[in-house]
C-alpha positions as CSV (number, residue, x, y, z in Angstrom):
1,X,-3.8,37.1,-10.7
2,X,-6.8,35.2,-11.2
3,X,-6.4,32.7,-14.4
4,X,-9.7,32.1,-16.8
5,X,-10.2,28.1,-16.8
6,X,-11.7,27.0,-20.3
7,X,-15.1,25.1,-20.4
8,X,-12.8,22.3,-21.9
9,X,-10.3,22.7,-18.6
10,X,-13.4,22.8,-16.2
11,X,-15.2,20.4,-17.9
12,X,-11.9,17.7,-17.2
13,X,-11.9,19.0,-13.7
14,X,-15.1,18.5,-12.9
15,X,-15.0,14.3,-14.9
16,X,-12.3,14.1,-11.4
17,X,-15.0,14.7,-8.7
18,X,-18.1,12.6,-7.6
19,X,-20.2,13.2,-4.6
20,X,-20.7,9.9,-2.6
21,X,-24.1,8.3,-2.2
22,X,-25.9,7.9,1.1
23,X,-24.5,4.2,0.7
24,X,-21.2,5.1,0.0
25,X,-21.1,7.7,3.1
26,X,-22.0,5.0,5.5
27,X,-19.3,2.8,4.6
28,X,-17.3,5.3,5.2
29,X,-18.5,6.1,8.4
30,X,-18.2,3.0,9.3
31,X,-14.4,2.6,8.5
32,X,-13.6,5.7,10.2
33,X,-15.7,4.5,13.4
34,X,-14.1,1.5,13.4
35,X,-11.3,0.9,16.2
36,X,-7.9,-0.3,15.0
37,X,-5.4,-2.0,16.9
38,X,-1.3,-0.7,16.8
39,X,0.3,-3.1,18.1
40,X,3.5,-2.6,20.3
41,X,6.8,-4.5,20.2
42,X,8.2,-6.0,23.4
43,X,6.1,-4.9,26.3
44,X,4.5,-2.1,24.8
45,X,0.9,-2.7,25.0
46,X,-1.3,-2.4,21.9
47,X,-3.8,0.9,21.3
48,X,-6.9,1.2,20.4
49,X,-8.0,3.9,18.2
50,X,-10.4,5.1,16.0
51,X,-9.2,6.5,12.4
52,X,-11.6,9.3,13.4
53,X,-10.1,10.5,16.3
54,X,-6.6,9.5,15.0
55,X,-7.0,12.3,11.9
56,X,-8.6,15.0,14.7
57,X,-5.8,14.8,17.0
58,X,-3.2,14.9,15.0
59,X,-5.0,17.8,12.7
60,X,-5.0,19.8,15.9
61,X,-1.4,19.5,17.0
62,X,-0.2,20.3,13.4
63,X,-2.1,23.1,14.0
64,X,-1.3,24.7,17.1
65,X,2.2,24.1,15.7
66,X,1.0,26.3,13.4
67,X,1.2,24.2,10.3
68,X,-2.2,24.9,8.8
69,X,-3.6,21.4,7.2
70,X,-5.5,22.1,3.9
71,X,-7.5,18.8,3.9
72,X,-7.7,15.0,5.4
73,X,-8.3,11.9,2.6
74,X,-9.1,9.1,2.8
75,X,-6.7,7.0,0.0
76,X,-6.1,3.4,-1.3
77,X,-7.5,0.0,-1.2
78,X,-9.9,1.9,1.8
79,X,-11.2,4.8,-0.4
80,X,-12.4,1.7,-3.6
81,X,-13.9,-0.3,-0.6
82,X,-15.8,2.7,0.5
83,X,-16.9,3.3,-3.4
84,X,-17.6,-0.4,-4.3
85,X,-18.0,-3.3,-1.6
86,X,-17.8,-5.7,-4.1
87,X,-14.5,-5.7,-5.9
88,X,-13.0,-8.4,-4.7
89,X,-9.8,-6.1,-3.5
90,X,-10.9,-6.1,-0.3
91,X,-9.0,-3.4,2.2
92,X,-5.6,-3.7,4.1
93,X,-4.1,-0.6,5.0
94,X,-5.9,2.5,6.0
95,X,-4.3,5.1,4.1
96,X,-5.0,8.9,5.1
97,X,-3.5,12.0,3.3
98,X,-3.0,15.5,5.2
99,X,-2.3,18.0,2.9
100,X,-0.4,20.8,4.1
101,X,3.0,22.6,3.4
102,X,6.6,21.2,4.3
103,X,8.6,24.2,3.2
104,X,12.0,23.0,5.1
105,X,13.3,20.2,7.6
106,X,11.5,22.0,10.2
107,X,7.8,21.2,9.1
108,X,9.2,17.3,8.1
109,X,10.6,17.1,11.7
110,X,7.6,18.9,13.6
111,X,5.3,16.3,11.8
112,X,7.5,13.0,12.9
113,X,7.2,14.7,16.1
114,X,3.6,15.2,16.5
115,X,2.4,11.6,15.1
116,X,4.8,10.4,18.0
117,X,3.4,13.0,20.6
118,X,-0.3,11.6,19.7
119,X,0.9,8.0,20.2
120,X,2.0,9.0,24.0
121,X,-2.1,10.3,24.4
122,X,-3.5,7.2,23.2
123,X,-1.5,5.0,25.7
124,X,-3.9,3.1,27.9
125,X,-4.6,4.5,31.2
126,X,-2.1,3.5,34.2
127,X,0.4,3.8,31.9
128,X,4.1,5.4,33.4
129,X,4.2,8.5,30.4
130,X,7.0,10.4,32.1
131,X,9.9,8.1,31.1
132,X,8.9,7.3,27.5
133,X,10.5,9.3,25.0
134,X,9.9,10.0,21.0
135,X,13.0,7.9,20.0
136,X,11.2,4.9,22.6
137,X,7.6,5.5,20.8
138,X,9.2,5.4,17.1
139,X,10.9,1.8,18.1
140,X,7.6,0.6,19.7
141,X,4.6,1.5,17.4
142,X,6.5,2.8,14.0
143,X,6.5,0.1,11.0
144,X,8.2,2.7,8.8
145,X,9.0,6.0,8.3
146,X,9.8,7.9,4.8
147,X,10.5,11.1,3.9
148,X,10.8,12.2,0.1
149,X,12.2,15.8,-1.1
150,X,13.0,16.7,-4.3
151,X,11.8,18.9,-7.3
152,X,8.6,17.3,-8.0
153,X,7.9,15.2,-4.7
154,X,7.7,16.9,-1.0
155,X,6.0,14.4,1.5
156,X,6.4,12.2,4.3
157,X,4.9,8.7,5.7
158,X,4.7,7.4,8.7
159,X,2.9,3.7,9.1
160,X,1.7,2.5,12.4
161,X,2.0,-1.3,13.1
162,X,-0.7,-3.8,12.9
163,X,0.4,-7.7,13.3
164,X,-2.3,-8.4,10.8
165,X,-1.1,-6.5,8.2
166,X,-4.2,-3.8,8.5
167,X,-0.9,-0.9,9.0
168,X,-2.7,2.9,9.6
169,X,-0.5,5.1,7.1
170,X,-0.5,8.6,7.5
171,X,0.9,10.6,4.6
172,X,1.6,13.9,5.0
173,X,1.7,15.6,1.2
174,X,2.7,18.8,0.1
175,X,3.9,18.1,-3.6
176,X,3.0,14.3,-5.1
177,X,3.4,13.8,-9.2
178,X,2.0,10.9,-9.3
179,X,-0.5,9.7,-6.6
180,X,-1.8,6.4,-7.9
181,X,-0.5,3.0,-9.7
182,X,-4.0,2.0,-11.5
183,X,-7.5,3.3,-11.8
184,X,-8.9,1.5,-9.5
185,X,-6.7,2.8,-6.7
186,X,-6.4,6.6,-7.9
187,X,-9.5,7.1,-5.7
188,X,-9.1,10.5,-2.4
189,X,-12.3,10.5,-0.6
190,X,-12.0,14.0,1.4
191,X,-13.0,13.8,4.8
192,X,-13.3,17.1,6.2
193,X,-16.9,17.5,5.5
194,X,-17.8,14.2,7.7
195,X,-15.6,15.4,10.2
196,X,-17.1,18.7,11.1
197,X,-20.4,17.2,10.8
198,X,-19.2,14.5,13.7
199,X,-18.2,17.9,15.6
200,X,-21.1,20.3,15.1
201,X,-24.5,18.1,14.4
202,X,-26.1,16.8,17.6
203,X,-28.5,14.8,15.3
204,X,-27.5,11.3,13.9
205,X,-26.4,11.2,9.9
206,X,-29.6,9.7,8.0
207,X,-30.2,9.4,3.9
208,X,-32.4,12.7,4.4
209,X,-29.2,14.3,6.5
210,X,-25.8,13.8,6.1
211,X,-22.7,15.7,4.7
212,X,-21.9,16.2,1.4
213,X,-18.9,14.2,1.0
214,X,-16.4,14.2,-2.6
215,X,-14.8,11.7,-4.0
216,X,-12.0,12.0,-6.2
217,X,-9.9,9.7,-8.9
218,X,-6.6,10.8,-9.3
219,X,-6.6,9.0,-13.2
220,X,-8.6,12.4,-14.6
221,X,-12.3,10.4,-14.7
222,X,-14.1,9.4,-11.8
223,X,-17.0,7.3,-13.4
224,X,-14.5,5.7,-15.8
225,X,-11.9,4.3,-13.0
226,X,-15.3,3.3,-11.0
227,X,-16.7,1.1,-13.7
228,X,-12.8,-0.4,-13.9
229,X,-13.3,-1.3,-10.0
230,X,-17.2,-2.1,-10.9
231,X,-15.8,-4.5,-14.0
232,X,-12.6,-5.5,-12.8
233,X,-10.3,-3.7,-15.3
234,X,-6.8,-2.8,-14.6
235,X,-6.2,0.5,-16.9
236,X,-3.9,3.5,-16.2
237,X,-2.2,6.7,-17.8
238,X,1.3,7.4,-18.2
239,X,2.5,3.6,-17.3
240,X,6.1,4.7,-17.9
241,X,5.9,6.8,-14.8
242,X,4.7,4.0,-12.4
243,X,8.0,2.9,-9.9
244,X,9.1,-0.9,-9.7
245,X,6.6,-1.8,-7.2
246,X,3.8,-1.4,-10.1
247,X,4.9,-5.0,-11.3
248,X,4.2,-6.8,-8.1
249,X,0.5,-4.5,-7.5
250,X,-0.2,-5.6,-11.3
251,X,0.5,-9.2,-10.4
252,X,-1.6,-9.0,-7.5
253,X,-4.7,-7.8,-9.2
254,X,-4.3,-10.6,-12.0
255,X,-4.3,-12.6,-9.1
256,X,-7.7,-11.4,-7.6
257,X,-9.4,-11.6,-10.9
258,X,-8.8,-8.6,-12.9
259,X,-7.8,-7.7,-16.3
260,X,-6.4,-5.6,-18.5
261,X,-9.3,-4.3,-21.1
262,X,-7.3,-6.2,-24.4
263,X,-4.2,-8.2,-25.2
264,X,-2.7,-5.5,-27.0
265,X,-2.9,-3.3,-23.8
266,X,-1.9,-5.9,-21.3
267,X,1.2,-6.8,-23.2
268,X,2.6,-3.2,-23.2
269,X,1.3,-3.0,-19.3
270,X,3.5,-5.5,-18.5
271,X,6.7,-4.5,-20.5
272,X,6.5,-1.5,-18.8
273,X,6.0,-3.0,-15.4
274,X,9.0,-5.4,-15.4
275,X,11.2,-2.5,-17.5
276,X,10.8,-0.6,-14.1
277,X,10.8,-3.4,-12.0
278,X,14.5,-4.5,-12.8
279,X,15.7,-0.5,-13.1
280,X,14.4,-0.3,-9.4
281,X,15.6,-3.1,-8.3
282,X,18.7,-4.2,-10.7
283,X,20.4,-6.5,-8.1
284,X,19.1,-10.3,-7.0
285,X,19.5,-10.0,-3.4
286,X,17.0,-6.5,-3.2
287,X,14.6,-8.8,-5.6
288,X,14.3,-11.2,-3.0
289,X,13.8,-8.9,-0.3
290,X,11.4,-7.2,-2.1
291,X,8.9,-9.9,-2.8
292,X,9.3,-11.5,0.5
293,X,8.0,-8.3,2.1
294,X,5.9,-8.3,-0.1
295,X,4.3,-11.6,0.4
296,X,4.5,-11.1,4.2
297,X,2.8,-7.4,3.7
298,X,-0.3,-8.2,1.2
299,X,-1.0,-11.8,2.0
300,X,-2.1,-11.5,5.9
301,X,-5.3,-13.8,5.6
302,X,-4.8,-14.8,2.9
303,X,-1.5,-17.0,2.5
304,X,-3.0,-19.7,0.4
305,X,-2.9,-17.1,-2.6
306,X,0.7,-16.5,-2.9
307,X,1.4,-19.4,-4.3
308,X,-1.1,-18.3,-7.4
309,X,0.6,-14.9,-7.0
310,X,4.3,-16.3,-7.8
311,X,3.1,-18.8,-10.8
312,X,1.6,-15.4,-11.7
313,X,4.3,-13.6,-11.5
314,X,6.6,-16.1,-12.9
315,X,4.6,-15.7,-16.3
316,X,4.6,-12.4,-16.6
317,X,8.2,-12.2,-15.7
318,X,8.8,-14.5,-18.3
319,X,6.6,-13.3,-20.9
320,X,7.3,-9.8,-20.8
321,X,10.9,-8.8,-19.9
322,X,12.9,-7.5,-22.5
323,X,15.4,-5.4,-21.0
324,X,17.6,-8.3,-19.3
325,X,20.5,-10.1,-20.5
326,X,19.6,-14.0,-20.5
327,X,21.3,-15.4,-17.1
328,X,19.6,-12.2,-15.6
329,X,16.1,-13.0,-16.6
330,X,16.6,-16.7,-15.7
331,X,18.2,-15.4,-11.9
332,X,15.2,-13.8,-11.4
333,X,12.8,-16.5,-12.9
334,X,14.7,-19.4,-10.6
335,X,14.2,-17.2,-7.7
336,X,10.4,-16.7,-8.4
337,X,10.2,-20.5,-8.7
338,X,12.3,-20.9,-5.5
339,X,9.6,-18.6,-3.2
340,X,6.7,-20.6,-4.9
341,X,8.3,-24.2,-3.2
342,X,9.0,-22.2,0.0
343,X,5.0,-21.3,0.2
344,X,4.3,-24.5,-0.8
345,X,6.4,-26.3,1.9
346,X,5.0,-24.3,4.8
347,X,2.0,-25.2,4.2
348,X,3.1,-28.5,3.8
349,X,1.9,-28.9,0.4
350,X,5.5,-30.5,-1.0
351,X,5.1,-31.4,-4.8
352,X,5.6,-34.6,-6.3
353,X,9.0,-33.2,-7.9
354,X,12.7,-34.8,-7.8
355,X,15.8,-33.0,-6.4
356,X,13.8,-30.7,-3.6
357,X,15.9,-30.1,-0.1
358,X,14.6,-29.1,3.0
359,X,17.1,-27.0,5.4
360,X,16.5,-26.9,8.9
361,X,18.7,-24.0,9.4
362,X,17.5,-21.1,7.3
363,X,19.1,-18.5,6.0
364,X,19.9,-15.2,8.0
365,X,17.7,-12.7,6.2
366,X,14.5,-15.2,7.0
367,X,14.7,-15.0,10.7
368,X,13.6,-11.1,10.1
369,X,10.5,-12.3,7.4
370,X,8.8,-14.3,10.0
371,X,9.1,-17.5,7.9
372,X,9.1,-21.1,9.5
373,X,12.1,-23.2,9.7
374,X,11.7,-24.7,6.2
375,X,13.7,-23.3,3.5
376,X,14.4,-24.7,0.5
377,X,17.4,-24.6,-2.1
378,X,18.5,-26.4,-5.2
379,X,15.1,-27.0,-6.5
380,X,13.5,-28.3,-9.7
381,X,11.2,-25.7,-10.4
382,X,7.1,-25.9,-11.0
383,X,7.3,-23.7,-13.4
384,X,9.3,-23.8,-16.6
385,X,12.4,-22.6,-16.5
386,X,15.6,-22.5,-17.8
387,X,17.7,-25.7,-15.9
388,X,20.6,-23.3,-15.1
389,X,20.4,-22.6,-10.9
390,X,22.2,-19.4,-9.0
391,X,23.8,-19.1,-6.1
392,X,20.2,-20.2,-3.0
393,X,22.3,-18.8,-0.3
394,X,22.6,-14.6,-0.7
395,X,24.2,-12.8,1.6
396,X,22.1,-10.3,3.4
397,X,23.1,-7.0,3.2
């Protein structure tokens, strides 16, 4: 039965959508043309591919497996690049969406199967195929692999490894509640529309010829969350809903420059960011593992920044938790300074303070961070904090 949509309704749906401008198209192009190493562990070499061709084959397998995909996006720090050059987010990860139905375990499993079937065509020529199998590709080229089922959420990820932190992320989304931390990541470019132009037009894209391509912000209003990225506003709806990682994401645009649009706002922002943040992840040990993949992950390039991010960090932290006993809040805060002195000692910036060691033999959990050799415990912290220390040396679970 077909349902009437009010001009009210259609008018909100249509404040979602934006066609891209010739500019705009080009950059995207441009991403999509642009060849991306995955780089193997051990001895597996590294491919080369192009997001393009990556998102064609993989649409076709899923298809003759006869799992029909709806439509290809383009999501993330890559989509607000593509919008506005200039934001000073830069992009890391290429993040693409297939939308398609994942009714049982079946469709999950015929997925993981064809990402990893792909992976075996893009293997350099000269290379033995016959003896490789899925389980050997998955330990080679796979950073990570989630799937998530429940009553609102039905989609799976799987993220292809890049030493530079540049991971290709293909999500595969049948159901997603919430697709988007803050405005100025809540942008899906669709790329279907470039795609069949690639296939079917023998004549070259120009500002007089090229596919209509939409754009769309998962916040409700396109122009709004593009003058947030234009002015460098962190905004968002529903801030109750965003998962523990929000805190760190927030931290990381106060860090780049932006800002919430008052103090009134930003102060609520941030009691809901570290509510989450300590629901998520109640215990000290996944804390630390937590931000230090996180540092590793969002800093490639830029390592001389995390040391702003943690001082950043620390203050919000401080500021704005209210859901934490006292020793808890300080535990964390002592770890936060604890991370800042570790940046700051490899790269050999030591502070003028009193009572800093230097450990030779780090702990266990760093070998698998890639850290240097430095670590440091039982520190007087550059940031003010409560004198009371915790335990340095957490066991690794």
């Amino acid at each position: 039965a077909l349902v009437a949509m009010s001009s009210g309704d259609a008018a909100e749906q249509s404040r979602r959508f934006s066609v891209l401008s010739w500019e705009q198209v080009q950059r995207l192009d441009s991403i999509l043309g642009e060849t991306v190493p995955i780089h193997g562990r051990g001895n597996f070499p590294t491919l080369s591919v192009l997001p393009r061709q990556i998102v064609q084959v993989v649409r076709n397998r899923l298809e003759e497996k006869g799992i029909p995909v709806r439509d290809v996006k383009l999501n993330g720090s890559a989509a607000s690049h593509v919008l506005h050059q200039d934001s000073g987010l830069g992009y890391k990860d290429l993040d693409l969406i297939f939308g398609l139905e994942l009714p049982t375990d079946r469709e999950f499993r015929q997925v993981k199967d064809v990402v990893l079937d792909c992976l075996l065509d893009f293997l350099p020529a000269g290379v033995n195929k016959d003896r490789i199998t899925p389980l050997t590709l998955k330990e080679a080229y796979v950073q990570k692999l989630v799937k998530v089922c429940n009553d609102t959420d039905r989609w799976s990820l799987i993220s292809l490894s890049n030493n530079t932190g540049k991971n290709v992320e293909l999500k595969f989304v049948d159901s997603l509640r919430r697709q988007f931390e803050f405005s100025v990541d809540s942008f899906q470019i669709t790329l279907d529309s470039l795609l069949l132009f690639d296939k079917c037009s023998a004549t070259p894209m120009s500002e007089s010829f090229h596919p209509t391509v939409l754009g769309e912000s998962m916040y409700g209003d396109f122009e709004e969350a593009l003058g947030h990225l234009r002015r460098q506003t962190i905004a968002t709806r529903s801030p109750e809903e965003i998962r523990g990682g929000g805190l760190l994401k927030y931290c990381n645009l106060l860090v780049r420059g932006f800002r919430a649009g008052s103090e009134q706002e930003m102060k609520c922002l941030q009691r809901y960011m570290c509510s989450r943040f300590f629901i998520d992840f109640p215990d000290i040990g996944e804390q630390q593992r937590k931000l230090e993949a996180y540092l590793q992950n969002h800093f490639v390039g830029m390592e001389h920044r995390r040391y702003d991010y943690l001082v950043t960090l620390h203050r919000v932290v401080n500021e704005s938790t209210v859901c934490l006993m006292g020793h808890e809040r300080r535990q964390t805060l002592n770890l936060i300074s604890m991370l800042a002195l570790r940046v700051l000692a490899e790269q050999n910036i030591i502070p003028t303070v009193t009572n800093v060691t230097c450990y030779y033999q780090p702990a266990p959990y760093v070998r698998d961070i890639n850290f240097n050799n430095y670590y440091i415990a039982h520190v007087q912290p550059l940031v003010p904090a409560c004198s009371n220390s915790y335990q340095t040396w957490l066991p690794c679970n």
